[in-house]
FIVEXPA-72786 format. One record per residue (C-alpha): residue number from 1; chain; x, y, z. Coordinates in nm, 4 decimals, always signed. Layout:
% FIVEXPA-72786
NUM / A / X / Y / Z
...
//
This chain:
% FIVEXPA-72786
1 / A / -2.4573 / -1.7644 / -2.3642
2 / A / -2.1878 / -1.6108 / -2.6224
3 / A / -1.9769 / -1.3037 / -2.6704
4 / A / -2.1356 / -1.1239 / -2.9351
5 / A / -1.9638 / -0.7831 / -2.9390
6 / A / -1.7046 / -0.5995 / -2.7500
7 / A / -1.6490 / -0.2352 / -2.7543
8 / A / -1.4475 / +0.0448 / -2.6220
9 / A / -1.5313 / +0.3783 / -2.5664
10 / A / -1.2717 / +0.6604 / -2.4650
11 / A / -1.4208 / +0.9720 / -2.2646
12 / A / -1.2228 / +1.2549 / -2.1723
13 / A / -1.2511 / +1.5308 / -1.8883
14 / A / -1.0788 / +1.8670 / -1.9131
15 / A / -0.8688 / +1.9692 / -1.5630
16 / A / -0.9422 / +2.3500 / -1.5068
17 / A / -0.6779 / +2.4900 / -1.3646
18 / A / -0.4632 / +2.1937 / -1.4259
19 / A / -0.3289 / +2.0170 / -1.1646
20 / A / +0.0227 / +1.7968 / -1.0725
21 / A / +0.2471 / +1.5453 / -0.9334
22 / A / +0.6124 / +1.4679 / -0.9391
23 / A / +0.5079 / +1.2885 / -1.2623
24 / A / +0.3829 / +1.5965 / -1.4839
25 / A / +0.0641 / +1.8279 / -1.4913
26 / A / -0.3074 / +1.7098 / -1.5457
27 / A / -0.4449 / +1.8825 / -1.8065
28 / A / -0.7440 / +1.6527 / -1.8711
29 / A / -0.8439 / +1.2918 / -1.7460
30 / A / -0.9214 / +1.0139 / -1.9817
31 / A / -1.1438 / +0.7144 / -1.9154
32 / A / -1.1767 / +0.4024 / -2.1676
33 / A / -1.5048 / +0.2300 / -2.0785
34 / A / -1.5234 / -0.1548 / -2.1866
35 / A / -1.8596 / -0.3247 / -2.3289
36 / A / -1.9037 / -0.6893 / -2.3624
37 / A / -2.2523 / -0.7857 / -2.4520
38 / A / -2.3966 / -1.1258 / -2.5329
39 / A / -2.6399 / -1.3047 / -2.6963
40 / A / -2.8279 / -1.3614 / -2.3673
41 / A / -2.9183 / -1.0086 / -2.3207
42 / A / -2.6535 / -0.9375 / -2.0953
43 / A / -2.3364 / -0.6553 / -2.1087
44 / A / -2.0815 / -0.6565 / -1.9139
45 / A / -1.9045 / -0.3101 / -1.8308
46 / A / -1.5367 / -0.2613 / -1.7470
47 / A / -1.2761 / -0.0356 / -1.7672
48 / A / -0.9651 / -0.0272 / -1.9299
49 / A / -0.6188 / +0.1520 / -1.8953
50 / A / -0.6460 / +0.4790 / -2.1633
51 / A / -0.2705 / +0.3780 / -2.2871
52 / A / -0.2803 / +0.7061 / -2.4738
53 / A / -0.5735 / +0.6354 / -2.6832
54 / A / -0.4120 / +0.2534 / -2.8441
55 / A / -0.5765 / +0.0570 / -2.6054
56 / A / -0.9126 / +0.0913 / -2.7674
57 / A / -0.7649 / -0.0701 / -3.0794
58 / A / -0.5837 / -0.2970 / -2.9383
59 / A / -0.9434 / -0.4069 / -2.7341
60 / A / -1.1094 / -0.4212 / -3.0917
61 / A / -0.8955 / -0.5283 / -3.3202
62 / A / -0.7054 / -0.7961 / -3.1211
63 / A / -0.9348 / -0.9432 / -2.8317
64 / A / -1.2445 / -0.9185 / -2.9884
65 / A / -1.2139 / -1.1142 / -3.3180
66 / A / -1.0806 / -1.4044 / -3.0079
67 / A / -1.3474 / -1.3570 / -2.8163
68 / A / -1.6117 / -1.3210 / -3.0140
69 / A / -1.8704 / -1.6234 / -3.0263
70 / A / -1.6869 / -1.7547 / -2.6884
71 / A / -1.8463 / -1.8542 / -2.3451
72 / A / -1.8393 / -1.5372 / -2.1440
73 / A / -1.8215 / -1.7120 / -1.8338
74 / A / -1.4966 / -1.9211 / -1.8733
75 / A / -1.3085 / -1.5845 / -1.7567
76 / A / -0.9842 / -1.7518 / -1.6602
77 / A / -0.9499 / -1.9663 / -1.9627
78 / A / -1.0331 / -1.6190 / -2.1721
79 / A / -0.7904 / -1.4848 / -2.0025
80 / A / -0.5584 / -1.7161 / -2.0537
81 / A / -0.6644 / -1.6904 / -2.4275
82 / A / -0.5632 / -1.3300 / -2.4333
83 / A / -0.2630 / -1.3341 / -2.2927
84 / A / -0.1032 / -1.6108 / -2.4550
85 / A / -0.2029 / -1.4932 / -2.7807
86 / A / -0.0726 / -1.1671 / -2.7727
87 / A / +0.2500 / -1.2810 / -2.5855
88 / A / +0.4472 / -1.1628 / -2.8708
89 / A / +0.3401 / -0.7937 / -2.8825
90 / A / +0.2123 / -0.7850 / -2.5416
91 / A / +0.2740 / -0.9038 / -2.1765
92 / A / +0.2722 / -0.5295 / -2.0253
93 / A / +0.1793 / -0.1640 / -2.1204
94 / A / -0.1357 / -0.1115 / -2.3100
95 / A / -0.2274 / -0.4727 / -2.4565
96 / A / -0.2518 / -0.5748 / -2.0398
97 / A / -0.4658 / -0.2090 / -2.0035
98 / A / -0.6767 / -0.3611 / -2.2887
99 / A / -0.6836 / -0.7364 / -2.1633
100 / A / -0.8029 / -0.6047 / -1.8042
101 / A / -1.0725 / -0.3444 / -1.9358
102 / A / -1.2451 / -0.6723 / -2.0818
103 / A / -1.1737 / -0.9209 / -1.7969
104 / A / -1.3332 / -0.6535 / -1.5580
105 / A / -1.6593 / -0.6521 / -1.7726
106 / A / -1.6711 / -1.0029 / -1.7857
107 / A / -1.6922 / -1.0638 / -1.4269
108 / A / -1.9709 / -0.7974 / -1.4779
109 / A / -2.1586 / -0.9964 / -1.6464
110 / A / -2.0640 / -1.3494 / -1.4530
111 / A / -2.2353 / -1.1090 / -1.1391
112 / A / -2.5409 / -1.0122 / -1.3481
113 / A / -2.5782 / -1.3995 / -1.4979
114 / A / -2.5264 / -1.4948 / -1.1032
115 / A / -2.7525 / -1.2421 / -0.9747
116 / A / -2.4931 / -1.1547 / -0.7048
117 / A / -2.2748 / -0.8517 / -0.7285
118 / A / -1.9067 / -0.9367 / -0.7692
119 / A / -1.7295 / -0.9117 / -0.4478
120 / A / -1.9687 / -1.1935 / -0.3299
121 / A / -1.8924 / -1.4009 / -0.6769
122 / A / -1.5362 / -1.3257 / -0.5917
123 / A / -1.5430 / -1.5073 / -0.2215
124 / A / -1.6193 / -1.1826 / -0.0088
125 / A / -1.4215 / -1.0835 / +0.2872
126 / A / -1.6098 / -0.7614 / +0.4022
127 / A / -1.9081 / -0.5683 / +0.2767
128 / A / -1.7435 / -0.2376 / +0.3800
129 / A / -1.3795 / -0.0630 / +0.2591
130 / A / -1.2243 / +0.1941 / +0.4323
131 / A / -1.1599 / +0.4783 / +0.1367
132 / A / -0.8858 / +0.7315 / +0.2232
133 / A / -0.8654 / +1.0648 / +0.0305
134 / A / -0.6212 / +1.1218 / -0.2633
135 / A / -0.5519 / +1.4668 / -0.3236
136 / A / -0.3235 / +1.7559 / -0.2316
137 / A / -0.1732 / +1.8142 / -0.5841
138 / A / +0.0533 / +2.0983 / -0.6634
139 / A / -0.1297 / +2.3452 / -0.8474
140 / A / -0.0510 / +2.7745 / -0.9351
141 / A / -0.0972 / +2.9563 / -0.6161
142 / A / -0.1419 / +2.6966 / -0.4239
143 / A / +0.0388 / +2.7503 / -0.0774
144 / A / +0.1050 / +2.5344 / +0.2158
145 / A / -0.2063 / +2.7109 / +0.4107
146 / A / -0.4284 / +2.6115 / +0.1005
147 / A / -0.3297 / +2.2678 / +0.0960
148 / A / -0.4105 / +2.2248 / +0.4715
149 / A / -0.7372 / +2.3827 / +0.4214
150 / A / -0.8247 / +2.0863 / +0.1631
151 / A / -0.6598 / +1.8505 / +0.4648
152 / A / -0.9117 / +1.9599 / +0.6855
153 / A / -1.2133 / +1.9263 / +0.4288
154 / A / -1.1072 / +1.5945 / +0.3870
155 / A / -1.1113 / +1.5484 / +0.7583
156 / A / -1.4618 / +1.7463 / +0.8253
157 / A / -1.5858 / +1.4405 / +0.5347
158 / A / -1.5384 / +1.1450 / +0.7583
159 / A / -1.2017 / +1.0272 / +0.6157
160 / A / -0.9469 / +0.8793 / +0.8300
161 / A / -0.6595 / +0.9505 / +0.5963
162 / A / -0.5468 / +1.1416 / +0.2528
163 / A / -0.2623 / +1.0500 / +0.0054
164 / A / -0.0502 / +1.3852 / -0.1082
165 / A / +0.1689 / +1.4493 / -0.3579
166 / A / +0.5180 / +1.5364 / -0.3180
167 / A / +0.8738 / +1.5425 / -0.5034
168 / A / +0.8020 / +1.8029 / -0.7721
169 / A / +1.1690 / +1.9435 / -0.6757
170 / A / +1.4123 / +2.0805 / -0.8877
171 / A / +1.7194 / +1.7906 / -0.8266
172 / A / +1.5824 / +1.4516 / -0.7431
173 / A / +1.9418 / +1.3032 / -0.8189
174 / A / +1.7237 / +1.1706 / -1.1006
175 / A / +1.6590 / +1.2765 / -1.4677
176 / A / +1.3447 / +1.1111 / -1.4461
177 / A / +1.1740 / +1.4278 / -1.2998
178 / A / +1.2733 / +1.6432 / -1.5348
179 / A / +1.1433 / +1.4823 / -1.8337
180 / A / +0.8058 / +1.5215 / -1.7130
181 / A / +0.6377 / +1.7288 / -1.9294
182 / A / +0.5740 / +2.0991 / -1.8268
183 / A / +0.8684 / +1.9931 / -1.5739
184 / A / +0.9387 / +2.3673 / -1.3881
185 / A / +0.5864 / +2.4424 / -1.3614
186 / A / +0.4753 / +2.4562 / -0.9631
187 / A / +0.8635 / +2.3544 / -0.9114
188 / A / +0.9336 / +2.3308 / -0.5360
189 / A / +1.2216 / +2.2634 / -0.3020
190 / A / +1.2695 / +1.9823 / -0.0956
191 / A / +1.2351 / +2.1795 / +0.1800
192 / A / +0.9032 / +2.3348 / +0.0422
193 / A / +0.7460 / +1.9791 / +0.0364
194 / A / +0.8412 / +1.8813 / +0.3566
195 / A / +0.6845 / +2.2247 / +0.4875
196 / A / +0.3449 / +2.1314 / +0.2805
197 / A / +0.3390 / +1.7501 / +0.4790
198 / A / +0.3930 / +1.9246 / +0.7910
199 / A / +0.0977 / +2.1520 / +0.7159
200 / A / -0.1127 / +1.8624 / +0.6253
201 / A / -0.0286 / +1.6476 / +0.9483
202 / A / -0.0732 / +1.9688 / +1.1272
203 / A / -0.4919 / +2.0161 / +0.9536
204 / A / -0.5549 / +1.6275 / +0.9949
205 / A / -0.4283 / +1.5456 / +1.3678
206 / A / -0.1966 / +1.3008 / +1.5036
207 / A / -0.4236 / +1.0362 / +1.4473
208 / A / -0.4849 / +1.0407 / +1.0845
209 / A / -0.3291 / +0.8436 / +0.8139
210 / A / -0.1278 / +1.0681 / +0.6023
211 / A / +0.0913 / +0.8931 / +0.2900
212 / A / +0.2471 / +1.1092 / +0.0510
213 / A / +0.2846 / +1.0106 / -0.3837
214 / A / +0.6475 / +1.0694 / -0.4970
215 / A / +0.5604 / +0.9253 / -0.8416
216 / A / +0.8974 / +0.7650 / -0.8969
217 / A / +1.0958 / +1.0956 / -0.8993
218 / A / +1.4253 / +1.0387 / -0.6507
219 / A / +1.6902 / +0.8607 / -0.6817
220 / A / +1.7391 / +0.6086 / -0.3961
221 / A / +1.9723 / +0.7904 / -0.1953
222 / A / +1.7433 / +1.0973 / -0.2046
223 / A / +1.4505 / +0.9218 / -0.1041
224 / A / +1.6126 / +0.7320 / +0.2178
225 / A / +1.7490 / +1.1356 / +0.3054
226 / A / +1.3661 / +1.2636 / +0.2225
227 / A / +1.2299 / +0.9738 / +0.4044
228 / A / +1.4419 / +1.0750 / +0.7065
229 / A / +1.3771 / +1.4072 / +0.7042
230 / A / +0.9984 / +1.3088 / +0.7199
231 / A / +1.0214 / +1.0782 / +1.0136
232 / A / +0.8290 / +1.3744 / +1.2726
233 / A / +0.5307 / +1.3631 / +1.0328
234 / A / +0.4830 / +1.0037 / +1.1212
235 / A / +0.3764 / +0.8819 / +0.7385
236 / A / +0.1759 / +0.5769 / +0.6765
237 / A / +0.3765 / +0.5006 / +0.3770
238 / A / +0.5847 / +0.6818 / +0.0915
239 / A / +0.4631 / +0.5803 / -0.2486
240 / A / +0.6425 / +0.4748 / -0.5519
241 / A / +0.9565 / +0.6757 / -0.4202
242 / A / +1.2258 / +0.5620 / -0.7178
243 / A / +1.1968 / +0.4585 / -1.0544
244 / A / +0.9380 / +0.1720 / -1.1177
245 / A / +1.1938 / -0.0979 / -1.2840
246 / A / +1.5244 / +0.0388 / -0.9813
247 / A / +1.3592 / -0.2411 / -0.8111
248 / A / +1.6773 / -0.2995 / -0.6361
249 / A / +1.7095 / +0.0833 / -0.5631
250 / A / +1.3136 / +0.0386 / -0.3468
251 / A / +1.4459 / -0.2513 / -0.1558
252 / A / +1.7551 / -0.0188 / -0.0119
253 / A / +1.4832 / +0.2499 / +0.0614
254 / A / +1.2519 / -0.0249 / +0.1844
255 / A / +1.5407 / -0.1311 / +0.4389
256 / A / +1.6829 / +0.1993 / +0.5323
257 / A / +1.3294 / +0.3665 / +0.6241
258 / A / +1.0761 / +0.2407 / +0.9358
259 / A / +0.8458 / +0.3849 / +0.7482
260 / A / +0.6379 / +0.1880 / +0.5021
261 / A / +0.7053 / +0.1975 / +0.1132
262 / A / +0.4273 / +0.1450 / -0.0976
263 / A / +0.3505 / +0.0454 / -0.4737
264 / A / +0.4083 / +0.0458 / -0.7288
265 / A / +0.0613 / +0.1009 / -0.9461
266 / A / +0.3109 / +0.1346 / -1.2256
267 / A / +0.3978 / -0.2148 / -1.2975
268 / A / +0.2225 / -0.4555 / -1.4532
269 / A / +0.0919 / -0.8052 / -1.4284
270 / A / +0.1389 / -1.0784 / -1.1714
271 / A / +0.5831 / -1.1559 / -1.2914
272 / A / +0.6197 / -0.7951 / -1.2322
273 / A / +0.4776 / -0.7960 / -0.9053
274 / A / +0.6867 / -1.1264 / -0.8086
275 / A / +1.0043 / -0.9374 / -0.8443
276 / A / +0.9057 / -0.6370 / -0.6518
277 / A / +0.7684 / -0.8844 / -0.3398
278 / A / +1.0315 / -1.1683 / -0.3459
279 / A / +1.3008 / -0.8790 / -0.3496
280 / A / +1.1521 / -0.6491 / -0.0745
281 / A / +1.1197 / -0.4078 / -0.3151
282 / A / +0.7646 / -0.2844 / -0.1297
283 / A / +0.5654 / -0.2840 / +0.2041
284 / A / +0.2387 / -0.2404 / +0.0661
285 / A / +0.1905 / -0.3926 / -0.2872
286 / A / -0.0622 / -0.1227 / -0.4981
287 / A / -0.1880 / -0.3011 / -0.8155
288 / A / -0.4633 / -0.0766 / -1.0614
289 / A / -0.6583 / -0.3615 / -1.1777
290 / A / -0.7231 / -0.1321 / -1.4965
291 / A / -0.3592 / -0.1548 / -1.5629
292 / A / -0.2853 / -0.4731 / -1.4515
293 / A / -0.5127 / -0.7740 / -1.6012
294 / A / -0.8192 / -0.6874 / -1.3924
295 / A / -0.9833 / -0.8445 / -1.1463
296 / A / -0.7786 / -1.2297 / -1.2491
297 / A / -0.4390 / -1.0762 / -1.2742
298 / A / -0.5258 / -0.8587 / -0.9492
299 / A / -0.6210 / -1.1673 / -0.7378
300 / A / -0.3235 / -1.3694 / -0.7946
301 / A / -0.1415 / -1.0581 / -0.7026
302 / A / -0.3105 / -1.0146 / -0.3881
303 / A / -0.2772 / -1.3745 / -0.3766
304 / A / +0.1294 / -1.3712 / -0.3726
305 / A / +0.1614 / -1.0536 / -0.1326
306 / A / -0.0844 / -1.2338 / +0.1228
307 / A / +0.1920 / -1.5340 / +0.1072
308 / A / +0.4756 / -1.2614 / +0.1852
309 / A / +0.2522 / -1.1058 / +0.4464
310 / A / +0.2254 / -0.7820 / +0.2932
311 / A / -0.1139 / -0.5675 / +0.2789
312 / A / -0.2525 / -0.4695 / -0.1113
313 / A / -0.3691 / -0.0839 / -0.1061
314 / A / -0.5566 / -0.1099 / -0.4890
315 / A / -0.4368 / +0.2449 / -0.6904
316 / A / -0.7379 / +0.3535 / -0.8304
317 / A / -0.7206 / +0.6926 / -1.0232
318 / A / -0.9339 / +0.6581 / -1.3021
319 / A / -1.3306 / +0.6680 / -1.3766
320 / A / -1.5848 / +0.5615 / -1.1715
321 / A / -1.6591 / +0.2248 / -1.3128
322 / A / -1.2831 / +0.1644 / -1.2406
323 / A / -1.3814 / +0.2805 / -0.9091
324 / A / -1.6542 / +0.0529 / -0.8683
325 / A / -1.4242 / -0.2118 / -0.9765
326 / A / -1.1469 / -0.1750 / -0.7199
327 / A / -1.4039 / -0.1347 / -0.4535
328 / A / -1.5033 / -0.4999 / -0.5587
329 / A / -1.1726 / -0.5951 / -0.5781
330 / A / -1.0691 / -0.4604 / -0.2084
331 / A / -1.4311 / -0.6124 / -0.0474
332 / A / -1.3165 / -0.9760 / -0.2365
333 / A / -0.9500 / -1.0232 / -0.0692
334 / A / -0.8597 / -1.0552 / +0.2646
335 / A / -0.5268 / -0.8658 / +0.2914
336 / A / -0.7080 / -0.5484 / +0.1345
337 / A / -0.5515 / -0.2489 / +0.3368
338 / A / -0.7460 / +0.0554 / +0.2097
339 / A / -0.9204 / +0.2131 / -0.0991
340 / A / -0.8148 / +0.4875 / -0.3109
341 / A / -1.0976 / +0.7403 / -0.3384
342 / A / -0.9655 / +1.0714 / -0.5837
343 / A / -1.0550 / +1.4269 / -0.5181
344 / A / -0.9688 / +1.6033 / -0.7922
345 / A / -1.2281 / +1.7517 / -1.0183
346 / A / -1.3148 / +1.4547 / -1.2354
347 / A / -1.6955 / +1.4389 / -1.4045
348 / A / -1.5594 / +1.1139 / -1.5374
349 / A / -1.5684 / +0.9600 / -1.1664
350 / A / -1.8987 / +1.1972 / -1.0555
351 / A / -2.1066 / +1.1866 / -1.3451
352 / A / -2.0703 / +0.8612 / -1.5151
353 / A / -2.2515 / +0.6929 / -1.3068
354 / A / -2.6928 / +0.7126 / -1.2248
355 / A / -2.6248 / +0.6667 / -0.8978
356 / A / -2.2278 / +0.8065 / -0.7786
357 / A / -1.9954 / +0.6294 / -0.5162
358 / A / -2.0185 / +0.7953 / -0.2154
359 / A / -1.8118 / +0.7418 / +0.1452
360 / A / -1.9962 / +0.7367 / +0.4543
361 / A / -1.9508 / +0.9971 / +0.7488
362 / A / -1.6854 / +0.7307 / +0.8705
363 / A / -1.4946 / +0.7317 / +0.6225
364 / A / -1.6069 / +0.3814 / +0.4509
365 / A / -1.7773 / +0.3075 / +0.1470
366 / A / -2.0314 / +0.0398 / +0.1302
367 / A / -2.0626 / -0.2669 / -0.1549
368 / A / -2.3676 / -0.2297 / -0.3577
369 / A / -2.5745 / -0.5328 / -0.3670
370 / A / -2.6805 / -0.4742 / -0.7123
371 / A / -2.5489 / -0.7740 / -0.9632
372 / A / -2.2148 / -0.6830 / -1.1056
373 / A / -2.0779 / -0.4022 / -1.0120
374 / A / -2.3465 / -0.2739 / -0.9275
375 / A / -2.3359 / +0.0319 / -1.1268
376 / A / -2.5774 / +0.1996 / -1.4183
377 / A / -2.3909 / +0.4089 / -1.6596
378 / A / -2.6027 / +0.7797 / -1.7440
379 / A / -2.6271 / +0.7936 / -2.1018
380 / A / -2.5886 / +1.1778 / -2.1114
381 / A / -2.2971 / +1.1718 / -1.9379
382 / A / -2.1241 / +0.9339 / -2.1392
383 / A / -2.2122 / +1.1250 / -2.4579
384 / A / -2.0906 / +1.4439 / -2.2949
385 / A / -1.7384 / +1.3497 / -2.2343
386 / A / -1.7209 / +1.1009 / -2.5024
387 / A / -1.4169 / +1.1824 / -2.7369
//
């Protein structure tokens, strides 16, 4: 069996009203599906990092003349292929989006070759993942009382814990914030956010898991005071509090704080990861496989937390095949924590697929058994939102 075509098709979903984090206002979300099909009949589907709409030609015009009339099950030695090759130009940002997008939907199609979905090519440690619900973005109008109201939903559902967003403030002791774009817009103080957590912690219980999404905005210092401040709320973790590269900045909020710090989704690749583990940089370790050399790349980084001791808590805010494919990737390791499952208006995660990922009353989602992924793409849907 040979690669005989790879393509990439971008799909976009508009946000009505918009919606935010510390990191700027959602407008619209973007998907960038990944086809690899073969000359046996088989096509593999994956999904790749958008990487503001380059990736695609980086996926077409770079991997696929190198891929192109190769064995589509020698994964690691493809990937291997792709990453050395494109060392020069490469190693992060959107060439790894594009290298995982394809390295997802080849272990696609190793699982529909194998006739056994992927977590069970992969080794298989469960056949179950807890999910926990990501949500509670700022948004116009939206008060404290609202934002509980979508706590309890979440709650009513069967989930045992939700991920909200915090750190929109006016001084983070940071000019990161502020260059988010639309930066003022649902603006809050400190005080403000840590009013909205108690809200949340107030809808869910004392029993729930409740994390809260700074999306890099403080500034060490601010984020050990924050952190503090937050201690009554009893957090699971606080994600991605500083900058993504102040990886010595993490570690001092890692030490200061008993509670957990998680990430960071933002890096990239396996030698980004090392630094952020070997240095104590994180609690929980939170690689997107879209982002960060799919399903290879993520299982060596699972790999190198589970010899630190640390629990891997996949970020997966994307489409539903990348969905699909971090529920794979959390059933195949053992040191898998929990899933991210988005709320947020998203026909790109509800539509795409014939038959839609759905948690149980327990909060858990359970592995198809299909080959692959296990997933069917709906045409119509795909043509809807294709850009």
């Amino acid at each position: 069996m040979k690669i005989s075509d790879i393509r990439a098709i971008p799909l976009s979903y508009r946000c009505e009203p918009p919606y935010g984090s510390a990191g700027g206002m959602q407008a619209s979300r973007g998907a960038l599906l990944v086809e690899v099909e073969t000359d046996g009949g088989i096509t593999g589907i994956g999904e790749a990092g958008v990487g503001g709409g380059s990736t695609k030609h980086v996926i077409e015009q770079q991997l696929r003349p190198m891929l192109v009339g190769e064995d589509p099950l020698l994964i690691e030695g493809l990937w291997q292929k792709m990453f050395a090759r494109t060392r020069q130009f490469g190693r992060r940002g959107i060439v790894m989006n594009a290298i995982s997008g394809v390295d997802i939907a080849l272990w696609d199609s190793a699982g529909k070759a194998a006739k056994l979905p992927v977590y069970r090519l992969l080794g298989a440690c469960r056949d179950r993942v807890e999910a926990y619900a990501s949500g509670g973005f700022y948004q116009e109008g939206k008060s404290a009382d609202d934002l509980a109201g979508e706590a309890e939903g979440y709650r009513a559902r069967g989930f045992r814990g939700m991920k909200m967003k915090i750190g929109r403030n006016p001084s983070t002791q940071t000019h990161l914030r502020h260059l988010a774009a639309n930066a003022r817009m649902c603006e809050v103080e400190p005080e403000a956010d840590i009013e909205r957590v108690a809200a949340v912690r107030g809808a869910l219980g004392p029993q729930a898991k409740l994390m809260v999404d700074v999306n890099c905005a403080w500034s060490p210092s601010f984020a050990i005071e924050m952190g503090r401040a937050l201690e009554p709320y009893k957090l699971y973790w606080i994600e991605e509090p500083v900058a993504t590269d102040d990886i010595d900045g993490s570690a001092r909020v890692a030490d200061a704080l008993a509670t957990p710090i998680a990430g960071y989704e933002t890096e990239i690749g396996l030698y980004g990861f090392r630094e952020l583990i070997t240095r104590g940089a994180v609690d929980i370790v939170q690689p997107d496989i879209a982002w960060t050399g799919g399903f290879s790349e993520g299982r060596r980084i699972a790999a190198l937390a589970q010899a630190h001791h640390l629990m891997v808590a996949p970020h997966a805010f994307g489409g539903a095949v990348l969905l699909a494919a971090s529920l794979h990737f959390a059933a195949a390791i053992p040191n898998a924590l929990m899933l991210e499952f988005d709320q947020n208006p998203n026909g790109l995660r509800d539509e795409l697929l014939k038959e839609p990922i759905r948690a149980d009353a327990d909060g858990m989602i359970r592995l198809p058994e299909r080959p692959g992924l296990g997933v069917e793409l709906d045409p119509s849907a795909v043509g809807r939102y294709r850009v």
